[in-house]
mmCIF entry with sequence, helices, sheets and N, C-alpha, C, O atoms, coordinates in Angstrom:
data_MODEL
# 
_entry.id   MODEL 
# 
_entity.id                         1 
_entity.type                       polymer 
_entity.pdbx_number_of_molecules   1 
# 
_entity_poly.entity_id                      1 
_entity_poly.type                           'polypeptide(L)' 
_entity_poly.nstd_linkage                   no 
_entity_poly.nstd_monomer                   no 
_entity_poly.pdbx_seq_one_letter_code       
;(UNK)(UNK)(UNK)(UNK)(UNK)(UNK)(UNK)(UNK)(UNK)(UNK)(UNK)(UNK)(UNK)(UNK)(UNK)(UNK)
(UNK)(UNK)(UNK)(UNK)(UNK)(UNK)(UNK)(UNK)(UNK)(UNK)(UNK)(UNK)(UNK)(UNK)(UNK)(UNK)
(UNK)(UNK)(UNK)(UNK)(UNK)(UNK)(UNK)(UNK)
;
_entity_poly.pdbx_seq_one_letter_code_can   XXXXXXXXXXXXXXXXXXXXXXXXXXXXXXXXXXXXXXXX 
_entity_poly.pdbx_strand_id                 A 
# 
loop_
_entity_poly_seq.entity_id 
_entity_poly_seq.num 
_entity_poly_seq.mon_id 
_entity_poly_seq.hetero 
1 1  UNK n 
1 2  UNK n 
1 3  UNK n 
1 4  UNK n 
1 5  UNK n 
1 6  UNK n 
1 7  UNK n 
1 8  UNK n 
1 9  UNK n 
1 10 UNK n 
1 11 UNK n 
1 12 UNK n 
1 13 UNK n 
1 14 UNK n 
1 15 UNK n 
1 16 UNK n 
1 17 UNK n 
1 18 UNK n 
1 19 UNK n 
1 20 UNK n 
1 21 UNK n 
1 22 UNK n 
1 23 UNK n 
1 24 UNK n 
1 25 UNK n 
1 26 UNK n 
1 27 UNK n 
1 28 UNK n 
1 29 UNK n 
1 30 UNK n 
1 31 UNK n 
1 32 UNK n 
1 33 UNK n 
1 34 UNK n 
1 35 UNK n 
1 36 UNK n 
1 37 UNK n 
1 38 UNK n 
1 39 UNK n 
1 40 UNK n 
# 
_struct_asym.id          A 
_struct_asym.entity_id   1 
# 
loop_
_struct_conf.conf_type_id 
_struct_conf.id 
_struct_conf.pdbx_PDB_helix_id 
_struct_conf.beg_label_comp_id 
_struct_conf.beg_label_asym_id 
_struct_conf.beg_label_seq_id 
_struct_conf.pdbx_beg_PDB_ins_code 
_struct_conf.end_label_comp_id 
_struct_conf.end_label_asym_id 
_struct_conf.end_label_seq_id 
_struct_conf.pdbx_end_PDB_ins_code 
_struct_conf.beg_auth_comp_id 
_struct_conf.beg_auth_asym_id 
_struct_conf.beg_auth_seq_id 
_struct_conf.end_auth_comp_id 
_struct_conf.end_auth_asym_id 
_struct_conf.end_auth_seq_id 
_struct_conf.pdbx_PDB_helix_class 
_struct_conf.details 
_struct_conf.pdbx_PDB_helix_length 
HELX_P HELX_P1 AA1 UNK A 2  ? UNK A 10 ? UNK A 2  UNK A 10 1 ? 9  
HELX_P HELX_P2 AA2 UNK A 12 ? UNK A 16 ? UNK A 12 UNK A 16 1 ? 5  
HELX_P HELX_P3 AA3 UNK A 22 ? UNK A 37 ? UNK A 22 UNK A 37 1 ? 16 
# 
_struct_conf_type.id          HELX_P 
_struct_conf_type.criteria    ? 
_struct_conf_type.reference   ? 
# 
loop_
_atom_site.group_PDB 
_atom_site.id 
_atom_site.type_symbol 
_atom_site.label_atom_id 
_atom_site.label_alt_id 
_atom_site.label_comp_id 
_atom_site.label_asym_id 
_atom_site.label_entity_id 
_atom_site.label_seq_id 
_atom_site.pdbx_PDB_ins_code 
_atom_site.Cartn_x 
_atom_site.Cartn_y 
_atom_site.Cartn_z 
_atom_site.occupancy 
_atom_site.B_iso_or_equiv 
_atom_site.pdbx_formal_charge 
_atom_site.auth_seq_id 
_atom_site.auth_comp_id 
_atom_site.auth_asym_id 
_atom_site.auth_atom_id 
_atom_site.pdbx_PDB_model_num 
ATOM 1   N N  . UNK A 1 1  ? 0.816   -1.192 0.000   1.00 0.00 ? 1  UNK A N  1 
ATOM 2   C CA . UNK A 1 1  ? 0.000   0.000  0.000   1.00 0.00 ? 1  UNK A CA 1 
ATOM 3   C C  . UNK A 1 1  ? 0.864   1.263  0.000   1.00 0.00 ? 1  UNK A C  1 
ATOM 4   O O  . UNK A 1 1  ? 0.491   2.334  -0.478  1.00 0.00 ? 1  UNK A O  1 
ATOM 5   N N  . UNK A 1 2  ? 1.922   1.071  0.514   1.00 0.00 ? 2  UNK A N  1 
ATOM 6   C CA . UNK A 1 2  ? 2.964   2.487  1.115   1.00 0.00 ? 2  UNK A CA 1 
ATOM 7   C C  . UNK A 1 2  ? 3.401   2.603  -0.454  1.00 0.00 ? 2  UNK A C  1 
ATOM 8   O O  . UNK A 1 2  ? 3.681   3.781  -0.677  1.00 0.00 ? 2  UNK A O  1 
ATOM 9   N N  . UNK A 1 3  ? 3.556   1.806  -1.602  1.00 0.00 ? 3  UNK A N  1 
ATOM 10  C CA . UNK A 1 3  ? 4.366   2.081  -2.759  1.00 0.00 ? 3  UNK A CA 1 
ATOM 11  C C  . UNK A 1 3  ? 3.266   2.661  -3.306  1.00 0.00 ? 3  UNK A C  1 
ATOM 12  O O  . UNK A 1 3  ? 3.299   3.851  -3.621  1.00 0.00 ? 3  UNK A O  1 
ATOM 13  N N  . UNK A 1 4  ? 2.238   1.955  -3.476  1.00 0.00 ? 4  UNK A N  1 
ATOM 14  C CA . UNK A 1 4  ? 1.525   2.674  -4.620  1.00 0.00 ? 4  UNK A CA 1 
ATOM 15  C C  . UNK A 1 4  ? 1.018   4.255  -4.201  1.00 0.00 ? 4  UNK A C  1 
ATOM 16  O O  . UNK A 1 4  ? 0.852   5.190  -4.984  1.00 0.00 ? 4  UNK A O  1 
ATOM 17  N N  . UNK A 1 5  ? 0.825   4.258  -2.711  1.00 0.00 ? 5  UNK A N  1 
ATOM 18  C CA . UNK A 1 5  ? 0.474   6.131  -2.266  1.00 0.00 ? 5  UNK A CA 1 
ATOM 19  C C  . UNK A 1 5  ? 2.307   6.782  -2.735  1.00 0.00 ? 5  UNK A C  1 
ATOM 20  O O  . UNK A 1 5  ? 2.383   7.805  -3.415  1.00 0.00 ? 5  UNK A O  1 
ATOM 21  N N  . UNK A 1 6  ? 3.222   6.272  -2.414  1.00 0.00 ? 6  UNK A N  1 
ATOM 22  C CA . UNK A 1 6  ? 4.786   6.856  -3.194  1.00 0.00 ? 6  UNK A CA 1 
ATOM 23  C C  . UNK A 1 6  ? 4.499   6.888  -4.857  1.00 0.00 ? 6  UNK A C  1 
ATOM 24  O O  . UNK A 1 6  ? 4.627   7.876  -5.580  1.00 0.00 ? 6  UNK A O  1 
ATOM 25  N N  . UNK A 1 7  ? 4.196   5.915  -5.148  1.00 0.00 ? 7  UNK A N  1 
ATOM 26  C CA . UNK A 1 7  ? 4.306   6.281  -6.975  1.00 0.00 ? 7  UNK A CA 1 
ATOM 27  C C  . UNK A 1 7  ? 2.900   7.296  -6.852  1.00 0.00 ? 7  UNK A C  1 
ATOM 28  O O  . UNK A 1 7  ? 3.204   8.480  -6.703  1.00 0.00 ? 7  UNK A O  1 
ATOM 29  N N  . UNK A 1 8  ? 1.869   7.103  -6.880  1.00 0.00 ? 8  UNK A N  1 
ATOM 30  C CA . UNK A 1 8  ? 0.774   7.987  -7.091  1.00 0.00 ? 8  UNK A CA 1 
ATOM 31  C C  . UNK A 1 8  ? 1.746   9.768  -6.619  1.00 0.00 ? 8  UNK A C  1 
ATOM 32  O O  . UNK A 1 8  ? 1.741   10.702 -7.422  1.00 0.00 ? 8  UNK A O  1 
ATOM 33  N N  . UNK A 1 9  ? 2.372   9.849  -5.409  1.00 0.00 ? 9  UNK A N  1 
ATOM 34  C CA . UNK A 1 9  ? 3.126   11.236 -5.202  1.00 0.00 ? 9  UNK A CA 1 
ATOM 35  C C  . UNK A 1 9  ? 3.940   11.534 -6.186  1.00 0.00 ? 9  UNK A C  1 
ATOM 36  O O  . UNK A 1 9  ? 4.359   12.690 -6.124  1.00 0.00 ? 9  UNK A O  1 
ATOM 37  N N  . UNK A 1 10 ? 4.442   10.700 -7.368  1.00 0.00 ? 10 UNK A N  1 
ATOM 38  C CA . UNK A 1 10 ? 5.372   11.109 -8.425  1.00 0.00 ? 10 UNK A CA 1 
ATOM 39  C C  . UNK A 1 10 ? 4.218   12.373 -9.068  1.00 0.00 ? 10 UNK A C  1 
ATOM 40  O O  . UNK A 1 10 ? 4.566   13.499 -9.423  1.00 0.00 ? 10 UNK A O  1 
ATOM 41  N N  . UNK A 1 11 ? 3.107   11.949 -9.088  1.00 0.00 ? 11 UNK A N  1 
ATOM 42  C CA . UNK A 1 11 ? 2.198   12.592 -9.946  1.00 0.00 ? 11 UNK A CA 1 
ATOM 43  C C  . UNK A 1 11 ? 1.962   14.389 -9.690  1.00 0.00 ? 11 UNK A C  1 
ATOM 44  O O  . UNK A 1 11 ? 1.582   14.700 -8.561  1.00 0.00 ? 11 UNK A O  1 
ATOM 45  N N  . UNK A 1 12 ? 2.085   15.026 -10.259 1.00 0.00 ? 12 UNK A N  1 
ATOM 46  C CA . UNK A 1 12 ? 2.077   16.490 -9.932  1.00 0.00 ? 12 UNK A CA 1 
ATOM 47  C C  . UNK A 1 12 ? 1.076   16.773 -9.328  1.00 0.00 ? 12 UNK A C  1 
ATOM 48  O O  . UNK A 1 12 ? 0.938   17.308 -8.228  1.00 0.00 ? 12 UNK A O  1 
ATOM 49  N N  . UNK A 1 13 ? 0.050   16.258 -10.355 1.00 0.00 ? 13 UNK A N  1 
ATOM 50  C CA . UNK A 1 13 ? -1.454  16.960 -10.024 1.00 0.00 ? 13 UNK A CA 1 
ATOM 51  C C  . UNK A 1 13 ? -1.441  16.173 -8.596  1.00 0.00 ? 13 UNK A C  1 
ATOM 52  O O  . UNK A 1 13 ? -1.515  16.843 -7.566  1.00 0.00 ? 13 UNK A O  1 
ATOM 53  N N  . UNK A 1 14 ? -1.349  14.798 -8.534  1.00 0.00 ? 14 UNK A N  1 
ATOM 54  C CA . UNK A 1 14 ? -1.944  14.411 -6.982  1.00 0.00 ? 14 UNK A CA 1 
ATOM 55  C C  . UNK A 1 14 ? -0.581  14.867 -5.798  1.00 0.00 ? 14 UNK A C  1 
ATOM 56  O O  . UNK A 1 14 ? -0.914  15.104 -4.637  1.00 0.00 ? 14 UNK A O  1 
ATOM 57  N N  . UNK A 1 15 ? 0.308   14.922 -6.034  1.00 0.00 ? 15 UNK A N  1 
ATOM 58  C CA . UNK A 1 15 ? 0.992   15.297 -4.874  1.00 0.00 ? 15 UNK A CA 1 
ATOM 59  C C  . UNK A 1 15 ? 0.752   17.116 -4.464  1.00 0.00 ? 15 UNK A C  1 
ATOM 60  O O  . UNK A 1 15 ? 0.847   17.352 -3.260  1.00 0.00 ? 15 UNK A O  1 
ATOM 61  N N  . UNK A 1 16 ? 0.452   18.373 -5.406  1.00 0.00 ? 16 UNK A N  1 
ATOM 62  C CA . UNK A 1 16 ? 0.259   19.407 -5.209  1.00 0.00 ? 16 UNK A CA 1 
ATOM 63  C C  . UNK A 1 16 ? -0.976  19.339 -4.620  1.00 0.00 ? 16 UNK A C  1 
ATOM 64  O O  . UNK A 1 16 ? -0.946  19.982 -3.570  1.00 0.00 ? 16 UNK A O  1 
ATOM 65  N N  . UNK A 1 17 ? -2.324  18.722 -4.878  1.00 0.00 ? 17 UNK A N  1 
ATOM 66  C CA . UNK A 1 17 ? -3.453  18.533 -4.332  1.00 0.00 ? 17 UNK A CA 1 
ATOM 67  C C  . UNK A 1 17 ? -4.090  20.367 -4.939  1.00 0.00 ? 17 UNK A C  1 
ATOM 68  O O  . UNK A 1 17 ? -4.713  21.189 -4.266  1.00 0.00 ? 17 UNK A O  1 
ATOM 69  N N  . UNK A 1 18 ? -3.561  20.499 -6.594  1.00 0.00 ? 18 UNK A N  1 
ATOM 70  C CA . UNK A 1 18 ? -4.265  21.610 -7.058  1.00 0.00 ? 18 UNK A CA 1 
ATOM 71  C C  . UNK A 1 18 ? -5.859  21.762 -6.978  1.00 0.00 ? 18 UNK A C  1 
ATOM 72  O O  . UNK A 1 18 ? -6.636  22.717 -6.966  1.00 0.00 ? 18 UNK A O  1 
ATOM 73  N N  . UNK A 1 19 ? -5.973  20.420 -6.933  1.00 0.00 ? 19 UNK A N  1 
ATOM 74  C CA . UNK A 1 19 ? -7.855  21.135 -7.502  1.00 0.00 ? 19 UNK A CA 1 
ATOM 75  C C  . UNK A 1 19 ? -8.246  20.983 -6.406  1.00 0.00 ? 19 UNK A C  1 
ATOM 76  O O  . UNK A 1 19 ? -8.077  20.065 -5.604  1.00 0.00 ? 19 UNK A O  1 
ATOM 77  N N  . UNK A 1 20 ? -8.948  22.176 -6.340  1.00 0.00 ? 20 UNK A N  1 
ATOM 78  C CA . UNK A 1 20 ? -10.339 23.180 -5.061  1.00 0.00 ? 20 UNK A CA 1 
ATOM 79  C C  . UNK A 1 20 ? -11.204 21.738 -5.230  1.00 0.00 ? 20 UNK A C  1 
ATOM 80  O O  . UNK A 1 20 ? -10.856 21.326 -4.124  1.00 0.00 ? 20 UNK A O  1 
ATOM 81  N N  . UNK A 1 21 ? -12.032 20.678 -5.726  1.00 0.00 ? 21 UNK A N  1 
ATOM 82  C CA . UNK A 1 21 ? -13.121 20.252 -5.819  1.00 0.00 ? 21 UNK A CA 1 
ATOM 83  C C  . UNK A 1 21 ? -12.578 18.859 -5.779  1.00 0.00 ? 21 UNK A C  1 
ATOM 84  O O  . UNK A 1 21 ? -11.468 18.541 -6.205  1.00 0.00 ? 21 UNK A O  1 
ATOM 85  N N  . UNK A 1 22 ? -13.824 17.715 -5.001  1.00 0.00 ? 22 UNK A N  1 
ATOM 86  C CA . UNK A 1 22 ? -13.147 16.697 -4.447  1.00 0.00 ? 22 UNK A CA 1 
ATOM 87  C C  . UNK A 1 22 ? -13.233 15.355 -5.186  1.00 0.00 ? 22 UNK A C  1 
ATOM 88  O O  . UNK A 1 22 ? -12.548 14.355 -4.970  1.00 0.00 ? 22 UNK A O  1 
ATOM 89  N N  . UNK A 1 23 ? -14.544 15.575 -6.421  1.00 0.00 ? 23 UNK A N  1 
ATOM 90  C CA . UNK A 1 23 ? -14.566 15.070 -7.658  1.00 0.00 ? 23 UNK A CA 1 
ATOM 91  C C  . UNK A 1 23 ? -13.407 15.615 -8.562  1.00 0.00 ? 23 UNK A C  1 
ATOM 92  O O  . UNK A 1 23 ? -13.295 14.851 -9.521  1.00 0.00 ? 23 UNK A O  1 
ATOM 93  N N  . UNK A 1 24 ? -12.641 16.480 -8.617  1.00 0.00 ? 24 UNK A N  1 
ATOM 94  C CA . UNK A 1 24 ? -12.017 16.382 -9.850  1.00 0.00 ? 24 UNK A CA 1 
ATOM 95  C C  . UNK A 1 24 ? -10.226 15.789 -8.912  1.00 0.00 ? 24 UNK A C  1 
ATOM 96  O O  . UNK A 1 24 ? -9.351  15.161 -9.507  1.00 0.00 ? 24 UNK A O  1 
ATOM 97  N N  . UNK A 1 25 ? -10.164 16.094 -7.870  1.00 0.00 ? 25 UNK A N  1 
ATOM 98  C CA . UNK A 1 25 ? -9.469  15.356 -7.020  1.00 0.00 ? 25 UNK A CA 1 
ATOM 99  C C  . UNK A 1 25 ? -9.337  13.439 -7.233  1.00 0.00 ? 25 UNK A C  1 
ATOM 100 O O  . UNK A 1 25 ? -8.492  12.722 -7.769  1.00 0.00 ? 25 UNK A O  1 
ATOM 101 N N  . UNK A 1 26 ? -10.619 13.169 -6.517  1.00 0.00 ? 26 UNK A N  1 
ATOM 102 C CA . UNK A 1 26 ? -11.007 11.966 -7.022  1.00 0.00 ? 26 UNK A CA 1 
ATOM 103 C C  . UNK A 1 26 ? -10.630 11.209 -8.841  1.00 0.00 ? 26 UNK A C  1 
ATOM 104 O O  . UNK A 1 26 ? -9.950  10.216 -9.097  1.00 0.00 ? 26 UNK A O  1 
ATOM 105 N N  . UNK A 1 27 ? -11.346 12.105 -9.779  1.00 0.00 ? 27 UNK A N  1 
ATOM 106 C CA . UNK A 1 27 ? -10.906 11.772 -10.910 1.00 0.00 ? 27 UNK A CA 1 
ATOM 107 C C  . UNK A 1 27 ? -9.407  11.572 -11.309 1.00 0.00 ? 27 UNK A C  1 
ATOM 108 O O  . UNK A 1 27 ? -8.994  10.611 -11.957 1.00 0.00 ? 27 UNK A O  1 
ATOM 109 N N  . UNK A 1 28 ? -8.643  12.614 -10.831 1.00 0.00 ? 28 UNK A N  1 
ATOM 110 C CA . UNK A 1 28 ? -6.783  12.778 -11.080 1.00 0.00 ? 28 UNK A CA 1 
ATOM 111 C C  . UNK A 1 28 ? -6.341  11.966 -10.463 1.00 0.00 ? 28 UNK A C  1 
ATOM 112 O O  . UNK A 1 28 ? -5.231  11.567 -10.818 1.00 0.00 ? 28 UNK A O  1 
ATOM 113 N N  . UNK A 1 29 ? -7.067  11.251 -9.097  1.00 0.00 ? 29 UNK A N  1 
ATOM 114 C CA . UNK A 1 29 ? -5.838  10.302 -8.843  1.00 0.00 ? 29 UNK A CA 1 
ATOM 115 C C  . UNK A 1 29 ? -6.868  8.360  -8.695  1.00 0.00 ? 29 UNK A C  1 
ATOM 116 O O  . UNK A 1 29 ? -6.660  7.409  -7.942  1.00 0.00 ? 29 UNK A O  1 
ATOM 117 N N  . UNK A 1 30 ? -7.843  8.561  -9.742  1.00 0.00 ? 30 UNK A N  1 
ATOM 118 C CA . UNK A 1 30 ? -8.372  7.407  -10.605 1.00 0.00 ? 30 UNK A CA 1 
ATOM 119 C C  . UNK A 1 30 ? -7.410  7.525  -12.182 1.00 0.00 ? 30 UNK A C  1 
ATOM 120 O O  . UNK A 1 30 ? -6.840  6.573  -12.716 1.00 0.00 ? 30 UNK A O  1 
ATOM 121 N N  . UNK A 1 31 ? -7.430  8.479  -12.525 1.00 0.00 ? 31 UNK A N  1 
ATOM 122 C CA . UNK A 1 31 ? -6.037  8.289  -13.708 1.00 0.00 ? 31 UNK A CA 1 
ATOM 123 C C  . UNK A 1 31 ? -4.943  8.013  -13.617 1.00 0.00 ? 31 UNK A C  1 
ATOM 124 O O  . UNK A 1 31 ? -4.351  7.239  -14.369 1.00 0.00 ? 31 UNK A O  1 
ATOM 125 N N  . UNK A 1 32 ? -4.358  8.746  -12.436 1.00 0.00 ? 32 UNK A N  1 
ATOM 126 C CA . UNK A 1 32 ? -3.218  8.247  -12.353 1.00 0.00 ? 32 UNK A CA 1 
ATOM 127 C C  . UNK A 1 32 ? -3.002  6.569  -11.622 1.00 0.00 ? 32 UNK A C  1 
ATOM 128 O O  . UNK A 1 32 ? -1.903  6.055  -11.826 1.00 0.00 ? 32 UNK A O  1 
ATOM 129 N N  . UNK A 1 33 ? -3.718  6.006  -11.049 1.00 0.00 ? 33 UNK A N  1 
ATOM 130 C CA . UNK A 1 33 ? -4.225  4.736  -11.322 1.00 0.00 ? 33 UNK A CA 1 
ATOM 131 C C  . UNK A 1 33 ? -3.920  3.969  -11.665 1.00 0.00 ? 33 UNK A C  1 
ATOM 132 O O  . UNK A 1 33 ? -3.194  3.045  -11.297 1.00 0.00 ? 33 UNK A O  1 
ATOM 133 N N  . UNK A 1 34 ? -4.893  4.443  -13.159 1.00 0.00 ? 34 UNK A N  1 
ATOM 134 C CA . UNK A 1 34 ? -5.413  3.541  -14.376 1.00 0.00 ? 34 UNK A CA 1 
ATOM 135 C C  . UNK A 1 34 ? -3.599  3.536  -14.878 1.00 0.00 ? 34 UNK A C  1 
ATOM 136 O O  . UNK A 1 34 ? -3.028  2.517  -15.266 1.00 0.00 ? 34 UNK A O  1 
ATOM 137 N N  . UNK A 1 35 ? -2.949  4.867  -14.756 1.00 0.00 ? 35 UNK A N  1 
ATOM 138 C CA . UNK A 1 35 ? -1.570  4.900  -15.616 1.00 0.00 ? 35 UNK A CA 1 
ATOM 139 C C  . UNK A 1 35 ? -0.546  3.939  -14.996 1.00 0.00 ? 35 UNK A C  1 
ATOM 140 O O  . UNK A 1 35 ? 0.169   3.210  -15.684 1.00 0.00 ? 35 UNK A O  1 
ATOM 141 N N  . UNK A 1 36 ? -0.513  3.991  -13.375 1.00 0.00 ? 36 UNK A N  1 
ATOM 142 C CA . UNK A 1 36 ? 0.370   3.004  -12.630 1.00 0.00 ? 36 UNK A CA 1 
ATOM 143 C C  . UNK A 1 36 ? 0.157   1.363  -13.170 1.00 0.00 ? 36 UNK A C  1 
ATOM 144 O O  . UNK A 1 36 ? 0.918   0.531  -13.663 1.00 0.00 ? 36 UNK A O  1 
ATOM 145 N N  . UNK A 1 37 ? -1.224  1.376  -12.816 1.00 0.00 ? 37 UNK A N  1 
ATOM 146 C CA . UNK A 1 37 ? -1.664  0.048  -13.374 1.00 0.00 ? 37 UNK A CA 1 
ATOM 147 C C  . UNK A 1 37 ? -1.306  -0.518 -14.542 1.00 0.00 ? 37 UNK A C  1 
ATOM 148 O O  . UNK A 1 37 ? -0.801  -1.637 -14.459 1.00 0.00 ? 37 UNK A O  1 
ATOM 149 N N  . UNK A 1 38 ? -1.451  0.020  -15.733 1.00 0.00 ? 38 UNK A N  1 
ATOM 150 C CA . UNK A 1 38 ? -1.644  0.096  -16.999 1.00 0.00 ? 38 UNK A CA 1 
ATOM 151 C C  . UNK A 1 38 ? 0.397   0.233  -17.309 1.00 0.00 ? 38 UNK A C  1 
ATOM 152 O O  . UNK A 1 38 ? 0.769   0.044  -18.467 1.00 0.00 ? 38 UNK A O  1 
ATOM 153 N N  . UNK A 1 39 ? 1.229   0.475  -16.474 1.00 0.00 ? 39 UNK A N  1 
ATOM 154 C CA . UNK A 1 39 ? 2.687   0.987  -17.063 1.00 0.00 ? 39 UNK A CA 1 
ATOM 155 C C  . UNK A 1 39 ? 3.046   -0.610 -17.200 1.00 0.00 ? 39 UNK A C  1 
ATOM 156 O O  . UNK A 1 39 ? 2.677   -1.431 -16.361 1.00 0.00 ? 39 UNK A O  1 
ATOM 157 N N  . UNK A 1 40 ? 3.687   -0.889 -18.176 1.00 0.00 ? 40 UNK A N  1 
ATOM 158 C CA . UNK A 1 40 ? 4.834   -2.096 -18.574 1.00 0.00 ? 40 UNK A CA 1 
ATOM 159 C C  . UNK A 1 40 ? 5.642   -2.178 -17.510 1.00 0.00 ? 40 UNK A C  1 
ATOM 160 O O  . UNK A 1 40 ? 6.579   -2.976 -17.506 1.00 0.00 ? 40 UNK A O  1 
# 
């Protein structure tokens, strides 16, 4: 669990925690996700 919250922090958008709103929050770090998941 501790790696994947470390790789998800590589992510800009989810480690700055830019977006004001907790759906588009939610959405950015369901993509980044799908991208961890999804990497070779």
């Amino acid at each position: 669990m501790e790696r994947t919250i470390n790789a998800l922090k590589n992510f800009r958008a989810v480690a700055t925690r830019f977006d004001k709103r907790a759906y588009v929050l939610h959405g950015t770090v369901t993509l980044a996700s799908i991208r961890l998941w999804l990497r070779p």
